[in-house]
C-alpha positions as CSV (number, residue, x, y, z in Angstrom):
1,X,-30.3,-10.9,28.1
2,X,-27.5,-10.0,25.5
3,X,-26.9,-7.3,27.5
4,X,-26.5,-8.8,30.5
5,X,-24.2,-11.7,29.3
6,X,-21.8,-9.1,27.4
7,X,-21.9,-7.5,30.9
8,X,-20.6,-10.3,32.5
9,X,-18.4,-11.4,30.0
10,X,-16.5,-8.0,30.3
11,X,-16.1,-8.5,33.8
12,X,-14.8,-12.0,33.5
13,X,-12.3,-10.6,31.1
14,X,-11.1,-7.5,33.1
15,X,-11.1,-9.8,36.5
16,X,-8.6,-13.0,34.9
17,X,-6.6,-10.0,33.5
18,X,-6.6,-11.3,30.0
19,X,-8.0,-7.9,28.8
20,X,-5.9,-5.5,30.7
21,X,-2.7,-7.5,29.6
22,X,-3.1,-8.1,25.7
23,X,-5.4,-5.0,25.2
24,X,-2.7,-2.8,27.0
25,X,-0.4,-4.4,24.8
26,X,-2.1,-3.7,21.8
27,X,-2.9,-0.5,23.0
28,X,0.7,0.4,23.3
29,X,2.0,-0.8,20.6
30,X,-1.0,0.6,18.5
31,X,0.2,4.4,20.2
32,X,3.3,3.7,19.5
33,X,3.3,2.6,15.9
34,X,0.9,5.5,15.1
35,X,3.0,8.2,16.8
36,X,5.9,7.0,14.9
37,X,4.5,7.2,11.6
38,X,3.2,10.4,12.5
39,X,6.7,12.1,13.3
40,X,8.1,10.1,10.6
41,X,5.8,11.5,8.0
42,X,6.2,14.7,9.2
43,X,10.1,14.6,8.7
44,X,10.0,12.8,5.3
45,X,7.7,15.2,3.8
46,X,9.4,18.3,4.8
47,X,12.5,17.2,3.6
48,X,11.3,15.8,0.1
49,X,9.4,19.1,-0.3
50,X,12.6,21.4,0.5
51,X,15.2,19.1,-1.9
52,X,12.6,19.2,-4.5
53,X,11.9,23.2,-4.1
54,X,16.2,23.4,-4.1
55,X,16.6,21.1,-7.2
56,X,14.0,23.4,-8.9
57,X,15.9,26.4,-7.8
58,X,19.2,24.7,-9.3
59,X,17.3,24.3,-12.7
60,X,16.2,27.7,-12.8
61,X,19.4,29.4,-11.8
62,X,21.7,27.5,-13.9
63,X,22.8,30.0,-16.0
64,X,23.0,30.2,-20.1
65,X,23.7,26.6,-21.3
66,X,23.2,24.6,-23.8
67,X,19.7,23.6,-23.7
68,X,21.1,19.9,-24.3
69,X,23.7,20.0,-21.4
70,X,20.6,21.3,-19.5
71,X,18.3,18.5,-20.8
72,X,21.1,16.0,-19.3
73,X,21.9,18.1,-16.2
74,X,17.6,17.3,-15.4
75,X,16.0,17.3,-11.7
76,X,14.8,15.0,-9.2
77,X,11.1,14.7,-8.8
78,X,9.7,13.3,-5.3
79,X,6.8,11.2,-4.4
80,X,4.9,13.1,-2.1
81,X,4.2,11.0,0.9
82,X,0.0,10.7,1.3
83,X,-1.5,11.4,4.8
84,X,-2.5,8.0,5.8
85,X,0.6,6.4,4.8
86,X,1.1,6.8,8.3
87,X,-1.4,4.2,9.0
88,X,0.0,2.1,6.4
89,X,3.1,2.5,4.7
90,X,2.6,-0.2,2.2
91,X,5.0,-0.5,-0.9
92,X,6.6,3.2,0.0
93,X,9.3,2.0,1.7
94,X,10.1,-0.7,-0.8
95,X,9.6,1.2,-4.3
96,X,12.1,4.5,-3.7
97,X,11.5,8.1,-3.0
98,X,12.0,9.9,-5.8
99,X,13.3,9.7,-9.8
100,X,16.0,11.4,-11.7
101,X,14.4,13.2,-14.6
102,X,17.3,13.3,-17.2
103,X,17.5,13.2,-21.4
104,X,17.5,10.3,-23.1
105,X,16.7,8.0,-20.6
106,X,13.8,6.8,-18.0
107,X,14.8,5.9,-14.8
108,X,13.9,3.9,-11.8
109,X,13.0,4.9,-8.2
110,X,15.7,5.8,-6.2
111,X,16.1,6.0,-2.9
112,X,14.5,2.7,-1.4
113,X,14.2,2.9,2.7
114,X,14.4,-0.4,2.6
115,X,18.1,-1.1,1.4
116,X,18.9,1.1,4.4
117,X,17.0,-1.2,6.8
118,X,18.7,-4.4,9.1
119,X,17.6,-7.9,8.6
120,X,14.6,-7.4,10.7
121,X,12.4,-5.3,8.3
122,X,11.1,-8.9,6.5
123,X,9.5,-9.5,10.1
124,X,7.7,-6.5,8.9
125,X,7.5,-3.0,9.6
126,X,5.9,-1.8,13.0
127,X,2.4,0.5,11.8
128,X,-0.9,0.4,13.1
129,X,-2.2,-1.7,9.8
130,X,0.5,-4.6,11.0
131,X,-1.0,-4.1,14.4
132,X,-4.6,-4.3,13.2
133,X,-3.8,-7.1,10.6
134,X,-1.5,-9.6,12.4
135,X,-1.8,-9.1,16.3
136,X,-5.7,-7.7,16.8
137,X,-6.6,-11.2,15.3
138,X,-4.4,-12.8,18.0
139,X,-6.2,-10.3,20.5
140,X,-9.7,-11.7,19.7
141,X,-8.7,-15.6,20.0
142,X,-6.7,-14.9,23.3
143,X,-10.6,-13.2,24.5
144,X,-12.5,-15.5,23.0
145,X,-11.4,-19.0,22.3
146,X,-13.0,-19.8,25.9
147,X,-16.1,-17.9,25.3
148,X,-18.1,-21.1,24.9
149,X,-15.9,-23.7,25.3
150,X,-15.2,-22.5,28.6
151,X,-18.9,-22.7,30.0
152,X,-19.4,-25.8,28.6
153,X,-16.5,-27.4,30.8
154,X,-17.3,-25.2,34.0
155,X,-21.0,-26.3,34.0
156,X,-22.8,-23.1,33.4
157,X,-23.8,-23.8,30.3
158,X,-26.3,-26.5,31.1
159,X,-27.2,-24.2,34.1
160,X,-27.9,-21.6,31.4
161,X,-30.1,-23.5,29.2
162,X,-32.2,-24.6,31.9
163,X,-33.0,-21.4,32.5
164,X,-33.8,-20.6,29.1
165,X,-31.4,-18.5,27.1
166,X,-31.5,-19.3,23.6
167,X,-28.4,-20.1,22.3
168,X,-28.1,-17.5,19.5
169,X,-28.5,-15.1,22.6
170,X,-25.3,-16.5,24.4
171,X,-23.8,-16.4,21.2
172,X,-24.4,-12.1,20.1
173,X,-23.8,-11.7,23.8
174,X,-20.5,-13.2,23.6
175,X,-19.7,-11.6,20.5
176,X,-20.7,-8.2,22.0
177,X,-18.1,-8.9,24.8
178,X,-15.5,-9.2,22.8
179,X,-16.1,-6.8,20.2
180,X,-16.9,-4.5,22.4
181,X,-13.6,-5.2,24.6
182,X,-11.7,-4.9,20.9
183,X,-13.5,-1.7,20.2
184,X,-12.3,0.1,23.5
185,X,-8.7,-0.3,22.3
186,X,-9.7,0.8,18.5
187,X,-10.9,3.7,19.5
188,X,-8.5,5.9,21.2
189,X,-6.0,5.0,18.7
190,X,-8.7,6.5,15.4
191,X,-9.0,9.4,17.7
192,X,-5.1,9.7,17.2
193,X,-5.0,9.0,13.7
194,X,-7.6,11.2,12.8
195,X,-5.9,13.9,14.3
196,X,-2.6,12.6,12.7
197,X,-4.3,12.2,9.1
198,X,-5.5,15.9,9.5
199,X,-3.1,17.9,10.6
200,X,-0.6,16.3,7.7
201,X,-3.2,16.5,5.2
202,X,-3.7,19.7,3.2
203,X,-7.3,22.0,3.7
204,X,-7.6,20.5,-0.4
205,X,-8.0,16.8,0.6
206,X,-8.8,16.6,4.2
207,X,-12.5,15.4,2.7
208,X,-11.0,12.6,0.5
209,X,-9.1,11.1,3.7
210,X,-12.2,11.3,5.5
211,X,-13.7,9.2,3.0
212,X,-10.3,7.0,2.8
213,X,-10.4,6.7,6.7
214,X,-14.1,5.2,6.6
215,X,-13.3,2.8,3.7
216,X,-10.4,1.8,6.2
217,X,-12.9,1.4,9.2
218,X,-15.0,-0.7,6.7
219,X,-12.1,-2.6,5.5
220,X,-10.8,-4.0,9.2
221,X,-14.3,-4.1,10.9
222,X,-14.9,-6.8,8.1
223,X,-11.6,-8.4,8.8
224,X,-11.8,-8.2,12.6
225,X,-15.6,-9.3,12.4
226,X,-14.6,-12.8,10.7
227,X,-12.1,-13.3,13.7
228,X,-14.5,-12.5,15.8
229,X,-17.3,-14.7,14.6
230,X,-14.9,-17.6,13.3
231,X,-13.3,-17.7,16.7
232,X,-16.5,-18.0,18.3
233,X,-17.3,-20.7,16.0
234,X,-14.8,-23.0,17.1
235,X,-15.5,-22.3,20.7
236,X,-18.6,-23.9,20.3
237,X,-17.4,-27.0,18.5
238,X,-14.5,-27.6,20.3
239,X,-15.2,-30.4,22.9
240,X,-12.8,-28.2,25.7
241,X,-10.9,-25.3,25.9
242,X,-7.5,-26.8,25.1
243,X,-8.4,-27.6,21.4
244,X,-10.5,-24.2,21.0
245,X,-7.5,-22.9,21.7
246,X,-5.2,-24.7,19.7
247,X,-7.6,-24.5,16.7
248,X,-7.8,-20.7,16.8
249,X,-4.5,-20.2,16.9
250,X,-4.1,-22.7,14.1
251,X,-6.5,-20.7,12.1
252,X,-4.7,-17.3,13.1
253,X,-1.6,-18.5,12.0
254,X,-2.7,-20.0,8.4
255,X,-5.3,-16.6,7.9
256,X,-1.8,-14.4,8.8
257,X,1.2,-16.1,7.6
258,X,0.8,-19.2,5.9
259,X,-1.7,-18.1,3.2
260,X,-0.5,-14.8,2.3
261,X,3.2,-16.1,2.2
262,X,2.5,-18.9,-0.2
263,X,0.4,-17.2,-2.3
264,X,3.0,-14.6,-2.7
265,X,5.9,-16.9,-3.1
266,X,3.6,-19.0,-5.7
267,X,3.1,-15.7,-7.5
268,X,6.9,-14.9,-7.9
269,X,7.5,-18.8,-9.3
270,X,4.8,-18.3,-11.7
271,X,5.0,-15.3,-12.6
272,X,9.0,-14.0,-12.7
273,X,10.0,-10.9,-12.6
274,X,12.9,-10.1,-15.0
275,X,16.4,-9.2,-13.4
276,X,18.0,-6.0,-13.3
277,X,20.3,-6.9,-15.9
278,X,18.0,-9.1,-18.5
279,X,15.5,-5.7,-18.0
280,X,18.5,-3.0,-19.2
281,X,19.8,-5.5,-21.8
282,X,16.5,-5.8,-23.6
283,X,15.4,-2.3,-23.0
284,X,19.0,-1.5,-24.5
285,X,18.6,-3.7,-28.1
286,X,15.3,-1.8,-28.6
287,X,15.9,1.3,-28.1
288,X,19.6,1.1,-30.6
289,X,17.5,-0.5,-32.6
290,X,14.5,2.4,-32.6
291,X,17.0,4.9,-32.8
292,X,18.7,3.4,-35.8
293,X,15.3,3.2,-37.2
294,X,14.8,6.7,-36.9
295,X,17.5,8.1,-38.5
296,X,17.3,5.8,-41.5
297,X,13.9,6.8,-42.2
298,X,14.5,10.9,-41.6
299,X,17.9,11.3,-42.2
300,X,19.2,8.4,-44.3
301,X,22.0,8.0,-41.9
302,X,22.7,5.1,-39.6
303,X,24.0,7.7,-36.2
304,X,23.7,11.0,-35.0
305,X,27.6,11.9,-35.6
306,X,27.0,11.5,-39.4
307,X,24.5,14.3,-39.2
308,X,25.3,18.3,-39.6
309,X,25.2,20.2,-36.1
310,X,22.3,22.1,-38.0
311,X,20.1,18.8,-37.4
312,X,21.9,18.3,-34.3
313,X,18.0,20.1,-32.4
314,X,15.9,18.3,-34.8
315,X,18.1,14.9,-34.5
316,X,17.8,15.2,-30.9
317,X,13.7,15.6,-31.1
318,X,13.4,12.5,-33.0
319,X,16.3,10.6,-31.3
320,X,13.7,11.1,-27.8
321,X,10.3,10.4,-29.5
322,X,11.8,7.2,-31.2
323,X,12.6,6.3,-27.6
324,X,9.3,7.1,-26.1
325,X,7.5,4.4,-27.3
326,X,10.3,1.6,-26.5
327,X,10.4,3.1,-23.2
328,X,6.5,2.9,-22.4
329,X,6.8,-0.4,-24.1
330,X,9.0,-2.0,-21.1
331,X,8.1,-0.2,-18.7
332,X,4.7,-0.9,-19.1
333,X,5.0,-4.8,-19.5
334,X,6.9,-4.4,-16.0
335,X,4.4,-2.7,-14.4
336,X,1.6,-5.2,-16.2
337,X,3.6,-8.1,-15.0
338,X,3.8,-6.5,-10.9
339,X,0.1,-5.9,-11.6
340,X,-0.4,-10.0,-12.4
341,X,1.6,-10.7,-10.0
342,X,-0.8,-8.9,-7.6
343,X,-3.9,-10.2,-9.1
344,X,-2.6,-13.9,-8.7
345,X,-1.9,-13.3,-5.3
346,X,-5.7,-12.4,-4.5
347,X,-6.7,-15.0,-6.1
348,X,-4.5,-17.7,-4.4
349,X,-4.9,-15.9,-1.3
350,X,-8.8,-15.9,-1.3
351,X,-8.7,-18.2,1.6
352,X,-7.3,-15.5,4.0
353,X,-9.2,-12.7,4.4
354,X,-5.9,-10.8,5.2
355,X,-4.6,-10.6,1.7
356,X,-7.6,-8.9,0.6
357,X,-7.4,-6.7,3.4
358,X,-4.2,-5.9,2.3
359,X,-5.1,-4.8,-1.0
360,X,-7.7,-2.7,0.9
361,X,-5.8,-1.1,3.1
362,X,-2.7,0.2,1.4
363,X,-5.4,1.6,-1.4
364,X,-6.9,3.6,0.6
365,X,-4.3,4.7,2.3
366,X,-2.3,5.8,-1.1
367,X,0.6,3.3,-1.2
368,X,-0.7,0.5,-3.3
369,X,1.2,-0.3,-7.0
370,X,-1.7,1.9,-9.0
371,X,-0.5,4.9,-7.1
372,X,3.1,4.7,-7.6
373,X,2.5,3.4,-11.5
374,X,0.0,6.8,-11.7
375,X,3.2,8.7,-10.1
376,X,6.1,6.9,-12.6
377,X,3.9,8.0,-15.1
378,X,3.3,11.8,-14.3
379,X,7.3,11.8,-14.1
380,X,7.7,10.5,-17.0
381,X,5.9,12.7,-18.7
382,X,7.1,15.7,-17.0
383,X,10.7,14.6,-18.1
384,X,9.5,14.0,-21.6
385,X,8.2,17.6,-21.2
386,X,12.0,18.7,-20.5
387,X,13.3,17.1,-23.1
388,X,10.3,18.6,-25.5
389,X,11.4,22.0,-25.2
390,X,14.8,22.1,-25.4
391,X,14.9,20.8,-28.8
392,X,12.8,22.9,-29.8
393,X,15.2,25.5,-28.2
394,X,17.6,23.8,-29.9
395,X,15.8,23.6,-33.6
396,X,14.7,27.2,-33.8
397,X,18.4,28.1,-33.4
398,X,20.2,25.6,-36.1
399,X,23.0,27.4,-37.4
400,X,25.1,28.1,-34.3
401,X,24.7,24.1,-33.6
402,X,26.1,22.5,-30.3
403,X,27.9,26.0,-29.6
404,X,24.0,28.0,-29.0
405,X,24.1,29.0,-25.7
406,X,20.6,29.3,-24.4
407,X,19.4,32.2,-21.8
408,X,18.6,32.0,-18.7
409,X,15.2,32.2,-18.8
410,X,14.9,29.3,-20.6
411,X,14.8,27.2,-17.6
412,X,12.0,29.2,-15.8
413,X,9.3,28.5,-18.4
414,X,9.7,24.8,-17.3
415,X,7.3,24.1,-14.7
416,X,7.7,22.5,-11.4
417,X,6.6,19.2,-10.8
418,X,3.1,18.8,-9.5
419,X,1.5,15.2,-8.5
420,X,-2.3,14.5,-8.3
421,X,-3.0,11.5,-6.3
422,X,-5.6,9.5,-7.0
423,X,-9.2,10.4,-5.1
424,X,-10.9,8.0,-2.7
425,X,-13.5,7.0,-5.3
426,X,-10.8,5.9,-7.9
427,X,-9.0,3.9,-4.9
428,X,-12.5,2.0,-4.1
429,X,-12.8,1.1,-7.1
430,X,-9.2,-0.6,-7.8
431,X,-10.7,-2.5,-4.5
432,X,-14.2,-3.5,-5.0
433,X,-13.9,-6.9,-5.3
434,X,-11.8,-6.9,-2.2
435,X,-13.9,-5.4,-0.8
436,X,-16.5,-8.1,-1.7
437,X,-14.4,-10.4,-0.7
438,X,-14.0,-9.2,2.6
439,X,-17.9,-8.9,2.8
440,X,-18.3,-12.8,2.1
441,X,-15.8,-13.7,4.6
442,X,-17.7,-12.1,7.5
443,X,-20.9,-13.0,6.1
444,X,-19.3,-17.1,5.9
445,X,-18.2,-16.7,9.7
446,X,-21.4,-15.2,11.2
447,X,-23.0,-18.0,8.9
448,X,-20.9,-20.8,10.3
449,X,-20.9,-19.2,13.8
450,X,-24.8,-19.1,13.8
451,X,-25.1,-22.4,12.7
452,X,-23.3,-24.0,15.1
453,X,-24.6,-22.3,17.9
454,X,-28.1,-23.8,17.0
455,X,-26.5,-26.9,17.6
456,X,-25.0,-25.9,20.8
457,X,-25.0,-28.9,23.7
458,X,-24.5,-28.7,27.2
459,X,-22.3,-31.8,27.0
């Protein structure tokens, strides 16, 4: 009997042409976001690999120099771009591409996509996970706000129950209609980023964004399955197909927009993050005053220019380390505070399924805030690196001062940068409770959409 009324359904759908016109429109647009990111992808990583491969070359061929002019001279180290950002770009094109490695100082991302982009990147940026996220929901009420509602104006649904069919039958028959409608249009576009994913994945992790890919598939079935089930749900209470309809979409819009905007705007007002200029100005007073610190208490001076160029390797080591910790100091409370921020969000977002999808999403797909913190940090301490040995280049040659000229192979015994991205077990669990989430929020909709459909009435 499910069977049969999915069946049915599915014709219905195809015949009124709701199926062909919003699924071929989700279709495309699924294709086409996919096939962008792909070529995309493909461009942006070959073109952060070469610079990065030529800025090594330019450190390593730079001649005999003073190892401090070297120090200052430094490289650029690029994010490498994970496989699935294709799917979802999340904070990449927000956060920078790469960082300047140079002494004495830590800097930011440069680089940002997004101060390249028109006014019409806060609409959002066009990838399958907007697709999935924002319009599949809309997909599911436009099939299925009517799915009840409908039968009970046209008649057939006292025709049906005099015949017997037990209402939680019309309901997983229903639900197989749609779904199954939805998952036509799913899966031609996995088959495509499958193949994406694995041909821009390397042989090393094509396993991990298997497992990344299934998390994913977990992750919006959830999502999709509340829609499904929470649409359904208000088919059956609504008294007609006019206020099914408006109540779907009403739900739509506060599950896609509302929510997830207010929860990030209330986030920002509660939590603040610091401007450009009150960050540098405080990072600035600690650090003079670290500094000062540090050559009071080794050298009994209050600068570096009091100090013979003899110490000028072992000033320089000191001058660096006594910066270290102001520098992990700020940073870190910055990247604490973008961490809150993200926290409070979920939290004030628990009403919409979508923020914790979110989280989810760009996770396992590699452009969430732990991955780009883990990637500041490995730069970080590659530059520190840098800066490591050439004062001790410098110190084991004290008497010829700022005039030691270092050789050339100096710079070769610094390695190039290598990133490690986080695996797909340390991604689930930054998301766990999202996951969870998620989990309740299907579990709430089959809950409310069984319920109700015990209660169903001809009338």
């Amino acid at each position: 009997m499910i069977a049969v009324i999915a069946k049915k359904d599915l014709r219905g759908l195809i015949r009124d042409g709701r199926l062909p016109f919003v699924g071929g429109l989700a279709l495309i647009l699924l294709f086409t976001s996919i096939a962008a990111g792909w070529r995309l992808q493909s461009e942006t990583a070959a073109e952060r690999a070469t610079v990065q491969e030529r800025g090594y070359e330019t450190w390593v061929k730079q001649g005999a120099k003073n190892p401090h002019s070297a120090a200052h001279l430094g490289m650029h180290v690029f994010k490498p771009e994970p496989p699935l950002a294709l799917f979802d770009p999340g904070l990449e094109p927000f956060v920078g591409q790469s960082v300047w490695l140079e002494a004495h100082r830590q800097n930011d991302f440069g680089f940002r996509p997004a101060q390249d982009a028109t006014g019409l990147r806060r609409f959002g940026d066009l990838s399958a996970a907007y697709v999935l996220q924002i319009l599949m929901p809309l997909v599911i009420v436009v099939l299925g706000f009517d799915a009840l509602a409908g039968e009970r104006e046209s008649g057939t649904l006292r025709q049906l129950a005099s015949i017997g069919v037990a209402p939680g039958r019309l309901l997983w028959g229903k639900a197989l209609a749609i779904g199954g409608a939805s998952a036509a249009l799913l899966i031609p576009a996995l088959v495509l980023s499958l193949i994406a994913t694995f041909q821009a994945a390397t042989a090393g992790v094509v396993a991990d964004n298997l497992a990344r890919l299934i998390w994913l598939f977990v992750g919006y079935s959830l999502y999709l399955g509340t829609f499904l089930f929470v649409t359904l749900a208000v088919s059956i209470s609504a008294p007609n197909t006019r206020i099914a309809l408006v109540a779907s979409l009403a739900i739509w819009a506060t599950i896609t927009i509302v929510v997830p905007r207010a929860a990030s705007e209330a986030a920002q007002a509660y939590l603040p993050t610091p401007s450009r200029m009150d960050f540098d100005s405080a990072l600035s007073v600690d650090l003079d005053a670290a500094q000062h610190k540090a050559y009071e208490e080794n050298f009994h001076v209050s600068s570096w220019q009091q100090l013979p160029a003899e110490e000028s390797g072992r000033a320089l080591r000191i001058d660096d380390h006594a910066g270290y910790g102001v520098f992990d100091k700020h940073y870190g409370t910055l990247w604490d505070l973008f961490e809150r921020q993200q926290r409070l969000q979920e939290w004030l977002g628990i009403a919409s399924p979508l923020v914790a999808l979110r989280s989810v999403s760009v996770s396992m797909a590699g452009t969430d805030l732990a991955q780009l913190r883990r990637f500041a940090v490995a730069a970080e301490a590659h530059r520190r690196l840098i800066q490591d040995m050439m004062s001790s280049e410098r110190m084991a040659h004290p008497a010829e001062g700022y005039n030691y000229q270092a050789p050339a192979e100096l710079w070769a015994k610094v390695p190039p940068f290598r990133f490690t991205e986080l695996e797909s077990a340390e991604a689930v669990a930054h998301c766990w409770k999202e996951l969870t989430a998620l989990s309740v929020a299907f579990g709430l909709s089959l809950l409310a959409a069984t319920v109700t459909a015990r209660r169903l009435s001809p009338m």
